[in-house]
C-alpha positions as CSV (number, residue, x, y, z in Angstrom):
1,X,62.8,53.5,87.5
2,X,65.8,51.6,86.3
3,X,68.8,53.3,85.0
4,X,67.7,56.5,86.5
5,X,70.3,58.9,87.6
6,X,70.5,59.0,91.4
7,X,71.4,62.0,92.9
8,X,72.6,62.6,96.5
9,X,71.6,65.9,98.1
10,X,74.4,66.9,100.8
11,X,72.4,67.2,104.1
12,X,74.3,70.7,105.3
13,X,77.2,72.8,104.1
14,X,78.3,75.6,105.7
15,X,80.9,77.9,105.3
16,X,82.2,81.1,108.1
17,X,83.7,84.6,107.1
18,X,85.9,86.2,109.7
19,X,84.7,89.8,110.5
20,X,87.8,92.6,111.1
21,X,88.2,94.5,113.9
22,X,87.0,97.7,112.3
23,X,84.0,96.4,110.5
24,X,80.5,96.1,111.3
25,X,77.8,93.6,109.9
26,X,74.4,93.4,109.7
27,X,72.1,90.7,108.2
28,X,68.7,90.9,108.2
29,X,66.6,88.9,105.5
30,X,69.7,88.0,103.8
31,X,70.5,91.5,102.8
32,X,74.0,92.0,104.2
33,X,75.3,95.3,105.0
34,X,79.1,96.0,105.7
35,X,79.7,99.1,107.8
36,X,83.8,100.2,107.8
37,X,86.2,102.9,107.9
38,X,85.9,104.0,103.8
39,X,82.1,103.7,103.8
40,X,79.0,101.5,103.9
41,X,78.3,98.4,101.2
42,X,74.7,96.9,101.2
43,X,73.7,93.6,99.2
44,X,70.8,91.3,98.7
45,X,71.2,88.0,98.8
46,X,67.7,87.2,98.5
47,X,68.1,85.6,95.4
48,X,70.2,83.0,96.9
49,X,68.5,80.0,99.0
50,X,71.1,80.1,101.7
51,X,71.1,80.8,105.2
52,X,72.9,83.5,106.3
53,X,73.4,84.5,110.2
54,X,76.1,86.1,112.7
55,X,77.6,83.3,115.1
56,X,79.0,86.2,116.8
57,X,80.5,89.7,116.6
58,X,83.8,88.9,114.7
59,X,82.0,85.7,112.7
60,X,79.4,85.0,110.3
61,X,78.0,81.7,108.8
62,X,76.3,81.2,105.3
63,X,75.1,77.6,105.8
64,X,73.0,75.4,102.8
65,X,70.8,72.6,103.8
66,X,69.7,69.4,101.8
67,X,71.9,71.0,98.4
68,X,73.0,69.8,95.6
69,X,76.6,69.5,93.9
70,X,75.9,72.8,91.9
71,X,73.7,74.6,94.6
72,X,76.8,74.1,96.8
73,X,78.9,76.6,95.1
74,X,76.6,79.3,96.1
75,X,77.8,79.0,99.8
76,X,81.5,79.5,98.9
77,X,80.1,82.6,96.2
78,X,78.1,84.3,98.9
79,X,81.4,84.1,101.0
80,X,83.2,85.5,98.9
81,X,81.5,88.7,98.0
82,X,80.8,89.4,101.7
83,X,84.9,89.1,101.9
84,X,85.0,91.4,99.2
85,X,82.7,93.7,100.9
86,X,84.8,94.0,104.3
87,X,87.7,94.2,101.9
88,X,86.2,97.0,100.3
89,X,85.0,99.2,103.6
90,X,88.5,99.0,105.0
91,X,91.1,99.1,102.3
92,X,89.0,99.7,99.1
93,X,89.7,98.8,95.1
94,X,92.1,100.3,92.8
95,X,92.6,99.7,89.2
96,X,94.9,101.3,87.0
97,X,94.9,101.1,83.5
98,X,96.8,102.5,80.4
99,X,96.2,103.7,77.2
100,X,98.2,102.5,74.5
101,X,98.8,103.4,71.0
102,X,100.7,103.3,67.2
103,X,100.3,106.5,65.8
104,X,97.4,108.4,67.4
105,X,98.1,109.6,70.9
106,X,94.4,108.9,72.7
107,X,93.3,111.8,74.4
108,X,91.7,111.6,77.4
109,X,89.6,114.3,79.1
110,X,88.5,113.6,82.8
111,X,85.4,116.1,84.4
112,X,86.5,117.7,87.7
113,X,84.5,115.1,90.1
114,X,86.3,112.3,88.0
115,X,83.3,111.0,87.3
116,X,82.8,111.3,83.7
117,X,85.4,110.4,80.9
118,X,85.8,111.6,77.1
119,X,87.6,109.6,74.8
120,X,89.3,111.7,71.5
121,X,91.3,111.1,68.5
122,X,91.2,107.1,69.4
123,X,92.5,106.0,65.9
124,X,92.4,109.3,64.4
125,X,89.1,109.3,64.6
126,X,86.8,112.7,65.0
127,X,84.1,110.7,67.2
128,X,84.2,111.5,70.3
129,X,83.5,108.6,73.3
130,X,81.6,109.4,76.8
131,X,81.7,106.9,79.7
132,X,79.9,108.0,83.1
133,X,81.6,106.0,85.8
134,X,79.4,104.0,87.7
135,X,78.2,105.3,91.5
136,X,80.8,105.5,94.2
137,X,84.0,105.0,91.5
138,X,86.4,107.6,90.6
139,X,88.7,108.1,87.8
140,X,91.8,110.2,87.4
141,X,95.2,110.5,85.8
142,X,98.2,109.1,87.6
143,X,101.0,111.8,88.4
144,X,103.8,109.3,88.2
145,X,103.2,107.9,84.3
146,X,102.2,109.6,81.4
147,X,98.8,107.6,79.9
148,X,98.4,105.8,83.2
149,X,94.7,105.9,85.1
150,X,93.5,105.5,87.9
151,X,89.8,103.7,89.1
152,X,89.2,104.1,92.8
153,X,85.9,102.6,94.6
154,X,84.8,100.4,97.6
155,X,83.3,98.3,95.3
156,X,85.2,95.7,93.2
157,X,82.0,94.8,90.8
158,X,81.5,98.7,90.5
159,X,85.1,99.8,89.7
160,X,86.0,96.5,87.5
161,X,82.6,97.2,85.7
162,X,83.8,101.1,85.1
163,X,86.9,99.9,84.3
164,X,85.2,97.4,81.8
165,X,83.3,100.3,80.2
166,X,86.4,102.4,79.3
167,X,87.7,99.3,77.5
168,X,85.0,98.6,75.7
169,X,84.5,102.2,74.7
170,X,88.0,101.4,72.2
171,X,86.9,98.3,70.6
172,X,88.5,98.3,67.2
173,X,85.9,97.7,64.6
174,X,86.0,96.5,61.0
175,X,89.8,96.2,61.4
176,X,92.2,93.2,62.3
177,X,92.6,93.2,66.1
178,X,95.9,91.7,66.1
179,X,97.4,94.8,64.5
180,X,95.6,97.3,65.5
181,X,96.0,96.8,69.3
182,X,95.1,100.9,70.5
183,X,92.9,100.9,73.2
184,X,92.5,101.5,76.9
185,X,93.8,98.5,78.9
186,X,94.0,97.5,82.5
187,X,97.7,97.2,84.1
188,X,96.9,96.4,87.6
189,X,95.0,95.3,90.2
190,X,95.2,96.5,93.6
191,X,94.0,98.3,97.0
192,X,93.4,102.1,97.7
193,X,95.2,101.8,100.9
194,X,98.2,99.4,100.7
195,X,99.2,96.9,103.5
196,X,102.6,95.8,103.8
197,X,102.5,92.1,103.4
């Protein structure tokens, strides 16, 4: 019809991730699984109408056929989290955050398998808040800095995610944010073991 909007479908994309040394990878069915020195990650893909396939044992392709401009992105996202994957088998994710306060010094109790944290006296209140850590993430409290945690996990959607929960948990209500900044924040982003770069 006239004035229709023609769109062009890209014929093939494809995009290759670069497997380390001490990493293995499997694909089968598009569920990827990333075997390394800090553990084993597993995920599905399934949902994604890509390609996925090992061009040999230190390379792997995710390839998209007859796509579209939007559908395209999904080569570069599966990519990506397979990178973060291999990233997180072999060096792992660490986030440390700090707790910061006016007048109320938050008190922060941490279980003895660091998996479970108990937020008290967060604005003076008696209420006390529990977040479980999500599987495979740790919490603790740093030894160099007073009100400085750590998150530890292979990971990153798992230990972001935790670290998303303790924020969340000391969400100022009914009161203007912009003064009342107390809370749990993250500081930094970075890896369990570090590489000198």
């Amino acid at each position: 019809t006239e004035g229709a909007a023609v769109t062009m479908k890209t014929i093939q994309a494809n995009q290759t991730v670069k497997i380390p040394k001490k990493v293995e990878v499997t694909v089968k069915s598009r569920v990827v699984t990333v075997k390394g020195p800090r553990g084993t990650l597993r995920r599905d893909f399934r949902h994604m109408r890509v390609d996925i396939r090992k061009l040999s044992k230190n390379q792997l392709i995710v390839e998209k056929w007859f796509a579209l401009r939007k559908e395209l992105a999904g080569v570069r996202t599966v990519c990506t989290h397979i990178q973060n994957m291999m990233k997180g088998v072999t060096v792992g994710f660490k986030y440390k955050m700090r707790s910061v306060y006016a007048h109320f010094p938050i008190n922060i109790v941490i279980n003895e398998e660091c998996t479970n944290v108990m937020v008290r006296n967060f604005l003076g209140e008696k209420f006390t808040r529990y977040v479980d850590m999500l599987p495979g993430v740790t919490f603790k409290s740093s030894e160099k800095l007073k009100d400085e945690f750590i998150l530890e996990g292979n990971d990153i959607e798992l230990v972001s995610r935790s670290a998303a929960l303790i924020q969340q948990c000391t969400n100022v209500k009914n009161k203007d944010i912009r003064k009342f900044l107390d809370g749990i924040y993250v500081s930094e982003k970075g890896h369990v073991v570090e590489t000198n770069k």
